[in-house]
TITIKOL-527252 format. One record per residue (C-alpha): z, x, y. Coordinates in steps of 0.02 Angstrom, whole numbers, padded with zeros to 5 digits, always signed. Each point is the difference from the previous one (the first is absolute). Example, Ala and Ser with C-alpha at 12.3 -4.5 7.8 and 13.67 -1.06 7.14 Angstrom:
BEGIN
+00390+00615-00225
-00033+00069+00172
END
This chain:
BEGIN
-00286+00263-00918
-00090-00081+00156
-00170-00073-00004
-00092-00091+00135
-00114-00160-00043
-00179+00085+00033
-00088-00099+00112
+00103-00032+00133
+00040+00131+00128
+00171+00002+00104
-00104-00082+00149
-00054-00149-00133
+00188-00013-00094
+00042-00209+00030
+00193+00030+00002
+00135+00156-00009
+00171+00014-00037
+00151+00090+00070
+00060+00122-00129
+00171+00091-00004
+00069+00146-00122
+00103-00085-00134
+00167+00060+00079
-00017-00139+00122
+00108-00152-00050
-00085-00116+00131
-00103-00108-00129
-00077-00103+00165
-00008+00047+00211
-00014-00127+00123
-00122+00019+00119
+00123+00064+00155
+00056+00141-00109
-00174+00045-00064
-00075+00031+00175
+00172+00074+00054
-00022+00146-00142
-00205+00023+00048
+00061+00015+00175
+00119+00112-00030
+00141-00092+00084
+00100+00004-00153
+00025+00139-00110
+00125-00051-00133
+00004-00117-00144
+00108-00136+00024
+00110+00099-00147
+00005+00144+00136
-00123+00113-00070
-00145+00085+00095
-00183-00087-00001
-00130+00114-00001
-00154-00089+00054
-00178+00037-00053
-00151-00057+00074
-00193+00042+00006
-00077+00059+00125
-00052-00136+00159
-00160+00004-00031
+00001-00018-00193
-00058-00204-00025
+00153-00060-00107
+00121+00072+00131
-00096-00097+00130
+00033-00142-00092
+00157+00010-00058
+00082+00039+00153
-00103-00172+00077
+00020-00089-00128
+00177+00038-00079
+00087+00083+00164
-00087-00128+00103
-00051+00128+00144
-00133+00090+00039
-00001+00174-00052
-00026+00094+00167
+00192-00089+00027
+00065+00068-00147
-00097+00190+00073
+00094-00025+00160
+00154-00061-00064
+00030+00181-00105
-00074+00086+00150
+00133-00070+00128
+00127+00033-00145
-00074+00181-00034
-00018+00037+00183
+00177-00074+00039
+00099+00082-00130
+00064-00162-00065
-00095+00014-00170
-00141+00082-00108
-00193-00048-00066
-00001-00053-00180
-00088+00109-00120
-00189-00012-00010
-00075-00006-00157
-00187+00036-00021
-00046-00138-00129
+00068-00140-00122
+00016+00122-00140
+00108+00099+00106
+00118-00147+00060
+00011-00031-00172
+00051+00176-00057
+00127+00013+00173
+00093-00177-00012
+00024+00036-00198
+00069+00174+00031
+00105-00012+00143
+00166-00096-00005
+00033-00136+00133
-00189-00008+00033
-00111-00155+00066
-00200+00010+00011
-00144-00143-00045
-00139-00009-00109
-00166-00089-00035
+00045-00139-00154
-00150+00092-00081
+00080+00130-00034
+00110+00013-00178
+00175+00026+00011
+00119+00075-00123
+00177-00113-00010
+00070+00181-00037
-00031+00085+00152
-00026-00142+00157
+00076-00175+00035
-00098-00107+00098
+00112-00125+00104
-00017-00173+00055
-00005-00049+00183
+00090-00141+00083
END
């Protein structure tokens, strides 16, 4: 079951993760790959498998700082980036979730799938992984 802490709002959350379904055999991602799968320059696991990609919405606070903090860009980059790719042809926008409860529910239910939550938030071992980054 998921719970958030009470008391801290997704604005106030001090860290977040990068979760995957449990299909995923990567147990870490280096930093290149991780911005290369937000971006949506890559779309396969290094075992060859699709990556579906899950993200909130730009606005949304721990999206804001996720993609500065993790991705290390700004995310008005990361908006143009899938609009040149979009507009171009060359790829597609990840799927937009509406809240953390939602990522949650998505990246646990969807094989190949990579999202990020707030560390307040409980995870179940059964249904997400989250991954180290290096």
């Amino acid at each position: 079951m998921l719970y958030i802490v009470l008391g801290l709002s997704a604005g106030q959350a001090l860290a977040d993760s990068v979760i995957v379904s449990l299909d995923v055999k990567a147990q870490a991602i280096n930093k290149n790959f991780l911005l290369a799968a937000f971006a949506m320059r890559i779309t396969r696991w290094p075992d060859g498998r699709p990556i579906r990609v899950f993200v909130l919405p730009d606005r949304h606070p721990l999206h804001q700082r996720f993609v500065k903090q993790r991705l290390q860009v700004f995310p008005y980059q990361l908006r143009n980036n899938w609009d040149r790719q979009v507009f171009t042809g060359t790829g597609a926008f990840p799927v937009t979730v509406d809240n953390m409860e939602e990522m949650y529910r998505m990246v646990s239910q969807t094989e190949g799938s990579i999202g990020y939550i707030a560390d307040s938030v409980k995870l179940s071992p059964e249904k997400v992984r989250v991954v180290d980054e290096f």
